[in-house]
N, CA, C and O atoms as a GROMACS GRO file, in nm:
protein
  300
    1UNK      N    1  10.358  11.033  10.002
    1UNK     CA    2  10.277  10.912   9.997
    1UNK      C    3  10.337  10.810   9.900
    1UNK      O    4  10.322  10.695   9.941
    2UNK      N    5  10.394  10.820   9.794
    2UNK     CA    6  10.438  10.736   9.694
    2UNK      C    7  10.544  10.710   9.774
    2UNK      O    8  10.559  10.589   9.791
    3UNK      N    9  10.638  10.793   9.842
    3UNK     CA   10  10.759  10.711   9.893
    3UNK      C   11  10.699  10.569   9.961
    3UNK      O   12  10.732  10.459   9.920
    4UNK      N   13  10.603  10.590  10.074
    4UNK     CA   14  10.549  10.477  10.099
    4UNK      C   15  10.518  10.352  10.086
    4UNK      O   16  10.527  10.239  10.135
    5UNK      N   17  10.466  10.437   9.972
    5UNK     CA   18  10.442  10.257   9.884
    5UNK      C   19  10.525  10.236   9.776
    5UNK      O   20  10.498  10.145   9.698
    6UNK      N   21  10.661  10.333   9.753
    6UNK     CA   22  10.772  10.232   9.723
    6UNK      C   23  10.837  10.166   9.817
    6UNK      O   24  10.920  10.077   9.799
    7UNK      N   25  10.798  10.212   9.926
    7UNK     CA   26  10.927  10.128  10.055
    7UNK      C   27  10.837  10.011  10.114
    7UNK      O   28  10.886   9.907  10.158
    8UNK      N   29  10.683  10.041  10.110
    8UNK     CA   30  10.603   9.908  10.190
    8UNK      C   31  10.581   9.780  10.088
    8UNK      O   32  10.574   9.663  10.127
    9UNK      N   33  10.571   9.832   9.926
    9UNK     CA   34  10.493   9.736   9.895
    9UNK      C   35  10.603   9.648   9.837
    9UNK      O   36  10.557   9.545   9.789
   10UNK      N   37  10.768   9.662   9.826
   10UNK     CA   38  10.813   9.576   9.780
   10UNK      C   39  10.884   9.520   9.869
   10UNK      O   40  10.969   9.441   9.829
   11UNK      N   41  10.875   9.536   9.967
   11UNK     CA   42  10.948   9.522  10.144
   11UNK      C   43  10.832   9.397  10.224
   11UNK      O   44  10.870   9.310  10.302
   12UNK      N   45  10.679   9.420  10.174
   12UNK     CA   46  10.578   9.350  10.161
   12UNK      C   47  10.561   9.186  10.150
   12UNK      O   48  10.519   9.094  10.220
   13UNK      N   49  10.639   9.215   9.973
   13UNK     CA   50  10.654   9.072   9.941
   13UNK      C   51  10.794   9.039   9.952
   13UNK      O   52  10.823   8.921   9.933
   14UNK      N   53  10.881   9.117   9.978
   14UNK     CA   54  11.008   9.062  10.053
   14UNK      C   55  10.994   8.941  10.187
   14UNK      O   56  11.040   8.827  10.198
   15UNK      N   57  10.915   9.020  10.270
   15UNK     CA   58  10.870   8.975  10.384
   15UNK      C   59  10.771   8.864  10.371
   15UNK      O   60  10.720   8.824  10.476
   16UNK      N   61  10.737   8.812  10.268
   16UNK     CA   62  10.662   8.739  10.245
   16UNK      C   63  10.725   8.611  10.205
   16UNK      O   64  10.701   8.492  10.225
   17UNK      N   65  10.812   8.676  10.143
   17UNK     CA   66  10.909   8.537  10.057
   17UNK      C   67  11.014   8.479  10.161
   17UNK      O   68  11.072   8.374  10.134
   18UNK      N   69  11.034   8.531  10.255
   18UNK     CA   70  11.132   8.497  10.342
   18UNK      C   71  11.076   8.493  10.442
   18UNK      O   72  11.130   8.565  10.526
   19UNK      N   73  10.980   8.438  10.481
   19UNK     CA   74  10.907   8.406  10.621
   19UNK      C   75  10.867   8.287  10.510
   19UNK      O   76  10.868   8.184  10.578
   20UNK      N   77  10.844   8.262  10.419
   20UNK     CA   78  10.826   8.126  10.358
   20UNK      C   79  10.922   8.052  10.381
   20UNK      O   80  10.924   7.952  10.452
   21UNK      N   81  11.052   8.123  10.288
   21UNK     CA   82  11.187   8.044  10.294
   21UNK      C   83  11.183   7.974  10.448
   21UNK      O   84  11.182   7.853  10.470
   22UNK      N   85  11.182   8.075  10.541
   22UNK     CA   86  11.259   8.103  10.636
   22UNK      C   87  11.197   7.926  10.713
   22UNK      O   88  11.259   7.824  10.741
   23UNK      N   89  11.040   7.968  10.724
   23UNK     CA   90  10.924   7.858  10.770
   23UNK      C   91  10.959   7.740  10.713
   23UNK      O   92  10.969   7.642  10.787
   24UNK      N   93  10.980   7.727  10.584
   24UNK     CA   94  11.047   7.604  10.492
   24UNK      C   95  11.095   7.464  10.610
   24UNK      O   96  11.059   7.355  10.654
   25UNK      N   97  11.242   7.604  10.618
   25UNK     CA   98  11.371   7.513  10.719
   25UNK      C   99  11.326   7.520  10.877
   25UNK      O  100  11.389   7.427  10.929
   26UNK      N  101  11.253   7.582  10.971
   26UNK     CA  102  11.231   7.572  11.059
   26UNK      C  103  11.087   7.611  11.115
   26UNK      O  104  11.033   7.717  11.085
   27UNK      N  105  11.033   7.522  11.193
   27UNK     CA  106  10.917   7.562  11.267
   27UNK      C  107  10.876   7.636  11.360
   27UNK      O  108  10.917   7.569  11.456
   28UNK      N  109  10.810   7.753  11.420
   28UNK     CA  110  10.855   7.821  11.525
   28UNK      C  111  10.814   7.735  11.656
   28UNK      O  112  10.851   7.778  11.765
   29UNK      N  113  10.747   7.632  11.651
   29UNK     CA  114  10.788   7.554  11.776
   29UNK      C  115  10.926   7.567  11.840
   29UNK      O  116  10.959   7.599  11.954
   30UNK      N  117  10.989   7.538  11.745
   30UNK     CA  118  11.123   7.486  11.759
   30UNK      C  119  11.150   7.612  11.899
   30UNK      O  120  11.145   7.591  12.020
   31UNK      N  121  11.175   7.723  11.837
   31UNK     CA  122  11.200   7.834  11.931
   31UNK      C  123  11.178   7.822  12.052
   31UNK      O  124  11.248   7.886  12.130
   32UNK      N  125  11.096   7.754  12.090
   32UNK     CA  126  11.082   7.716  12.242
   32UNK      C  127  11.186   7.707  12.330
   32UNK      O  128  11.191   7.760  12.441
   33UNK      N  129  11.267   7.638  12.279
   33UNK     CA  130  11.374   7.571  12.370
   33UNK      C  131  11.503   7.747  12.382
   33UNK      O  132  11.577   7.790  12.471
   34UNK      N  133  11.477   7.781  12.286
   34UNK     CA  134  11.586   7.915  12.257
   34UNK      C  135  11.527   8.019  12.400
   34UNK      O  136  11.605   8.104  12.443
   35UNK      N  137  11.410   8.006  12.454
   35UNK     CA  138  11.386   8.131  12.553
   35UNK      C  139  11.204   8.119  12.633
   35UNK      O  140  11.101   8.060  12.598
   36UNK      N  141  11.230   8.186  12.721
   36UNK     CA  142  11.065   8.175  12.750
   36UNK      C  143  10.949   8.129  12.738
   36UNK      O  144  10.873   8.061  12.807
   37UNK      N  145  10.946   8.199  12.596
   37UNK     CA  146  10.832   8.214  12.533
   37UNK      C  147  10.738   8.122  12.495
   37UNK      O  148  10.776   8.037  12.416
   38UNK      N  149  10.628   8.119  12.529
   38UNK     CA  150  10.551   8.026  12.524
   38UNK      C  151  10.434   8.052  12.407
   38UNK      O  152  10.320   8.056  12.453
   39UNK      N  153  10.448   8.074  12.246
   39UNK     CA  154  10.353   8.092  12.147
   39UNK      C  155  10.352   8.026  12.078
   39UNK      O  156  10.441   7.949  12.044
   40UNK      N  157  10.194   8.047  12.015
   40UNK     CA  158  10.096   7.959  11.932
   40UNK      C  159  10.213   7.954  11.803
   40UNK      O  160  10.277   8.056  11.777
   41UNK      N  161  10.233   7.834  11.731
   41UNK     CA  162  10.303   7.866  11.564
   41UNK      C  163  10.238   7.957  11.497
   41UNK      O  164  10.306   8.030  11.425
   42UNK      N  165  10.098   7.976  11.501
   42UNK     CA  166  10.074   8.115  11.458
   42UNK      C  167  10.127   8.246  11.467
   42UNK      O  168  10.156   8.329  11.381
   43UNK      N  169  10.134   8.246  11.596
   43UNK     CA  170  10.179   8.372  11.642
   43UNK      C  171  10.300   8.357  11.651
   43UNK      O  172  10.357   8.442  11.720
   44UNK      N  173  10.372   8.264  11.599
   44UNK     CA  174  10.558   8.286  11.556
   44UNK      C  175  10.549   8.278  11.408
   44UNK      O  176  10.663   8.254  11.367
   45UNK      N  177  10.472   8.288  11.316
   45UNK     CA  178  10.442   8.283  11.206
   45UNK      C  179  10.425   8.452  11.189
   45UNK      O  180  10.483   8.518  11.104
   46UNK      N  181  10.341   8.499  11.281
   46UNK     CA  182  10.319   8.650  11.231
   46UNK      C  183  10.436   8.733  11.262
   46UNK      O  184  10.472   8.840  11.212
   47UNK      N  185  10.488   8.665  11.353
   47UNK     CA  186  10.609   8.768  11.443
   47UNK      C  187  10.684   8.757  11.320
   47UNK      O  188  10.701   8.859  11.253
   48UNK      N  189  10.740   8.630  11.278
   48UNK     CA  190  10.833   8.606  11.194
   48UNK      C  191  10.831   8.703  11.094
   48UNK      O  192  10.923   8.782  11.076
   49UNK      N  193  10.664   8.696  10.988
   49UNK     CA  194  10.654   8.751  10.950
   49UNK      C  195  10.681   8.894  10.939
   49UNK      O  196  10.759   8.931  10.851
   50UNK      N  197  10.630   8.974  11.012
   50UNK     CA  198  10.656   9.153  11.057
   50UNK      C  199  10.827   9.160  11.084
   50UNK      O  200  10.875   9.255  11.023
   51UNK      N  201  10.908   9.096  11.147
   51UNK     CA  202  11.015   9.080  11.166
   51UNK      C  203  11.114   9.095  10.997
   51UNK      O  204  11.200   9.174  10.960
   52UNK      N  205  11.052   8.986  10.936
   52UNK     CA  206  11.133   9.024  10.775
   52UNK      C  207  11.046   9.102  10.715
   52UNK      O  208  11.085   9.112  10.599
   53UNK      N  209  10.927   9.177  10.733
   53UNK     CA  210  10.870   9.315  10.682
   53UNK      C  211  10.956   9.408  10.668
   53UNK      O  212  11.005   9.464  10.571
   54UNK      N  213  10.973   9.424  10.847
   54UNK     CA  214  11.051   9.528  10.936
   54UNK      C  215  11.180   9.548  10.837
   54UNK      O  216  11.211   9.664  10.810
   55UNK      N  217  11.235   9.472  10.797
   55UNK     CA  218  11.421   9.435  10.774
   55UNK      C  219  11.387   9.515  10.650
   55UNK      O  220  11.397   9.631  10.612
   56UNK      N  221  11.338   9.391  10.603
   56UNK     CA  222  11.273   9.473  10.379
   56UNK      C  223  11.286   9.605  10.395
   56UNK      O  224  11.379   9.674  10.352
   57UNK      N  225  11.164   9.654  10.474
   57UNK     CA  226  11.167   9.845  10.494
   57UNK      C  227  11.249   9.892  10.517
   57UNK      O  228  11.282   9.970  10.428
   58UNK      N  229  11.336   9.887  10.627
   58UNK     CA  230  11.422   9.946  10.656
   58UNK      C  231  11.530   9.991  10.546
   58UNK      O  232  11.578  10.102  10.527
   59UNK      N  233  11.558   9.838  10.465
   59UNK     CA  234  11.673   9.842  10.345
   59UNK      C  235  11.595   9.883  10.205
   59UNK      O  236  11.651   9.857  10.099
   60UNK      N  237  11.488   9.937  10.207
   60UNK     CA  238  11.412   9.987  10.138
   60UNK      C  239  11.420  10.101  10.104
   60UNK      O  240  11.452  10.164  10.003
   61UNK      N  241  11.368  10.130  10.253
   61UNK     CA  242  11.369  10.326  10.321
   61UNK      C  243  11.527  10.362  10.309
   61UNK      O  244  11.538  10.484  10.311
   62UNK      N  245  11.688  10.280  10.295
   62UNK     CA  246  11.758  10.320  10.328
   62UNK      C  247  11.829  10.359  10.163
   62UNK      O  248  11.911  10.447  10.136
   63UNK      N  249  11.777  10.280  10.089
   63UNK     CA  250  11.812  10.298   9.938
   63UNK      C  251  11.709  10.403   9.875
   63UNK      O  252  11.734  10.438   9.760
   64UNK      N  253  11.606  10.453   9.933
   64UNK     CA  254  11.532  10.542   9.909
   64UNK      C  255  11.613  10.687   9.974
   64UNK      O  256  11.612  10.804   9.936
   65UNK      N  257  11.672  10.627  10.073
   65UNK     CA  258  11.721  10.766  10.102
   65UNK      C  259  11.893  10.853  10.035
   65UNK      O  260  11.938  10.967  10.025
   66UNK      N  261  11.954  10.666   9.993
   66UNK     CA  262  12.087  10.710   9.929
   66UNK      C  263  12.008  10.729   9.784
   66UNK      O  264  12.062  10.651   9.706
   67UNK      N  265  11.918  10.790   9.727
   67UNK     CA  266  11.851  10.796   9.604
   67UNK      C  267  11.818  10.939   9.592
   67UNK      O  268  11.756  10.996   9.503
   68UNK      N  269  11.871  10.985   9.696
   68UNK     CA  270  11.791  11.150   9.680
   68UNK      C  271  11.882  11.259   9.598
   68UNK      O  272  12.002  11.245   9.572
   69UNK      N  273  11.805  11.362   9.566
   69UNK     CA  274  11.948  11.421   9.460
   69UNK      C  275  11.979  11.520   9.548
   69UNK      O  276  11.930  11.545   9.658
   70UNK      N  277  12.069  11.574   9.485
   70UNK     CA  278  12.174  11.734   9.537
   70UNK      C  279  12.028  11.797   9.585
   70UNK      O  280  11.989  11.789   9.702
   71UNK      N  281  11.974  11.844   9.506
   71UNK     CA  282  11.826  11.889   9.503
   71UNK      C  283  11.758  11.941   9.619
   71UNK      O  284  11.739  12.058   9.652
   72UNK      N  285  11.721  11.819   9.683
   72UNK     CA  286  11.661  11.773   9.790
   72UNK      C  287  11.721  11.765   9.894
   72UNK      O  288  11.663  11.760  10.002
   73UNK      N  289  11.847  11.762   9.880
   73UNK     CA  290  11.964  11.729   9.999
   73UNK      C  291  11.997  11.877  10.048
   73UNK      O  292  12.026  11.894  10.166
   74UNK      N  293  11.992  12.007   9.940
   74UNK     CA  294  12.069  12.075   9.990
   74UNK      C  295  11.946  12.191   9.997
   74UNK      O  296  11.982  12.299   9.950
   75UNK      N  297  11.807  12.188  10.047
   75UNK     CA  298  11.718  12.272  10.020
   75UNK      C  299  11.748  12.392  10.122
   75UNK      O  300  11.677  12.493  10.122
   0.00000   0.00000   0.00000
């Protein structure tokens, strides 16, 4: 359980700060023209969002995992 919420909660505001940045320089209107999709800026706001969640965790979970000792590695 603690691994968890070392990998969600700073992956969290990762994802938070960079769906700001990100929103800053572009609107997800814009995206329109890139494909299909036809969504609310909200709902390219949340995608965006979960999208740099997703990334945070991953490079989170992946330094959590080059963190493990002999220990644990060789049970």
């Amino acid at each position: 359980m603690m691994r968890a919420i070392w990998i969600l909660w700073p992956s969290f505001i990762v994802g938070g700060v960079a769906s700001v940045a990100f929103f800053l320089v572009l609107d997800p209107v814009d995206f329109r023209m890139v494909g299909p999709l036809e969504l609310s800026r909200m709902a390219g706001y949340t995608i965006g969002f979960f999208f740099f969640w997703a990334v945070a965790a991953a490079s989170s979970a992946f330094t959590c995992f080059l963190q493990r000792s002999p220990d644990e590695i060789n049970r």
